[in-house]
C-alpha positions in Angstrom: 8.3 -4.8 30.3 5.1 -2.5 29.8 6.3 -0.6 32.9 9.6 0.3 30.7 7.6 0.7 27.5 5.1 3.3 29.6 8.0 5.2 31.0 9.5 5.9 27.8 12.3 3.5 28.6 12.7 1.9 25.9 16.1 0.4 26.5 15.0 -1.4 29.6 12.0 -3.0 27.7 14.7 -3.9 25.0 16.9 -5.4 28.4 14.0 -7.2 29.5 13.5 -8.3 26.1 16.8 -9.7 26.0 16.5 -11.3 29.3 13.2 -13.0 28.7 14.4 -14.3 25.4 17.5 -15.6 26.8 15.5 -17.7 29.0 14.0 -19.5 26.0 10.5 -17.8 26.6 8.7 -17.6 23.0 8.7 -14.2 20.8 5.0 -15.1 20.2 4.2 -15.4 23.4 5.8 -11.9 24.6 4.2 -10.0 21.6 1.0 -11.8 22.8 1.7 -10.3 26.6 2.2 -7.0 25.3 -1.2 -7.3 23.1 -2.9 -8.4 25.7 -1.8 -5.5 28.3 -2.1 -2.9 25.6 -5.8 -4.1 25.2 -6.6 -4.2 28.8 -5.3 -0.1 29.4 -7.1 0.4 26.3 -10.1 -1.0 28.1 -9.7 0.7 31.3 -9.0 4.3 29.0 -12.6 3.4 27.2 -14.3 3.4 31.1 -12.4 6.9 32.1 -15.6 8.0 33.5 -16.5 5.3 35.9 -15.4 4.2 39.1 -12.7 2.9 40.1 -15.2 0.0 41.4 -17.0 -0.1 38.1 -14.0 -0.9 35.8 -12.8 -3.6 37.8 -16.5 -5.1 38.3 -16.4 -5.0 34.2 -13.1 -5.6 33.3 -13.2 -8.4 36.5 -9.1 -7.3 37.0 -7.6 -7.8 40.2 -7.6 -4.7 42.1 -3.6 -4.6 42.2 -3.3 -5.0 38.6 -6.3 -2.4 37.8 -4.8 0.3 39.7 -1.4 -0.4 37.4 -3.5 -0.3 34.2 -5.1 3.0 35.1 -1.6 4.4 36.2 -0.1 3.8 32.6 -3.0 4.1 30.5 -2.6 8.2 32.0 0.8 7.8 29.2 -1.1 6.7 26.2 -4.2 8.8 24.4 -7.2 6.0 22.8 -5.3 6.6 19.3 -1.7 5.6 20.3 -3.3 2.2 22.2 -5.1 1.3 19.1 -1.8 1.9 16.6 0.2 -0.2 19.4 -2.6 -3.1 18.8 -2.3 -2.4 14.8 1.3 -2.6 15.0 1.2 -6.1 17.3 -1.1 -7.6 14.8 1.2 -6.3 11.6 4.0 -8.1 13.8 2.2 -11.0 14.4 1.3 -11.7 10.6 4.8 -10.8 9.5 6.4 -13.3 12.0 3.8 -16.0 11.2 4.5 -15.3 6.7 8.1 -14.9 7.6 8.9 -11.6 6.4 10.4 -10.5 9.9 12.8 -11.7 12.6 10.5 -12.2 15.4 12.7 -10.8 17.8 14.1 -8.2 16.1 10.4 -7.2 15.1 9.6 -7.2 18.8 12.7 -4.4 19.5 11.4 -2.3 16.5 7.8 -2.7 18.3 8.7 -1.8 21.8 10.8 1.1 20.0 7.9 2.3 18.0 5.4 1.6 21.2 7.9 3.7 23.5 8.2 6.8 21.0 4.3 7.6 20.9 4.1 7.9 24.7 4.0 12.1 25.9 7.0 13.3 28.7 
């Protein structure tokens, strides 16, 4: 789905979305994926300046999935990764007091996420 959402296709998150849902997989535990990936290329954006060798020895990510982070974190600039966090803890808190449909908060999120991401 981050592929999709890095790619500026946000209909194909939104698929995948749909798809994972379907499946029964949990809203909570999607948004947490997403959160989680976000923080990771914001990690590897933070080391810019180090080796290839050096991020994963500090981030301790498996070469494969390094080498993807580095790929889309080339999409986002530090200040659209942090607003992608800030929106998937706003979503998180408004799932959790009920002021949102979880799912339908997680389309809005991979919309907003998508539109901040440069051609």
């Amino acid at each position: 789905m981050i592929d999709h959402i890095g790619s500026k296709k946000c209909d194909k998150a939104i698929e995948v979305l749909n798809e994972l849902t379907s499946r029964g997989e949990s809203c909570t535990k999607i948004l947490f994926m997403i959160a989680k990936h976000i923080s990771e290329i914001l990690a590897v954006k933070n080391r810019e300046n180090l080796s290839f060798q050096e991020i994963r020895e500090q981030l301790a990510l498996h070469p494969f999935v390094l080498k993807k982070t580095i790929e889309k974190s080339r999409n986002f600039n530090i200040a659209e990764l942090i607003s992608a966090l800030k929106l998937c803890q706003k979503l998180d808190l408004d799932i959790k007091k009920g002021r949102v449909d979880d799912k339908m908060g997680l389309e809005i999120l991979l919309t907003e996420i998508s539109k901040s991401i440069p051609v």
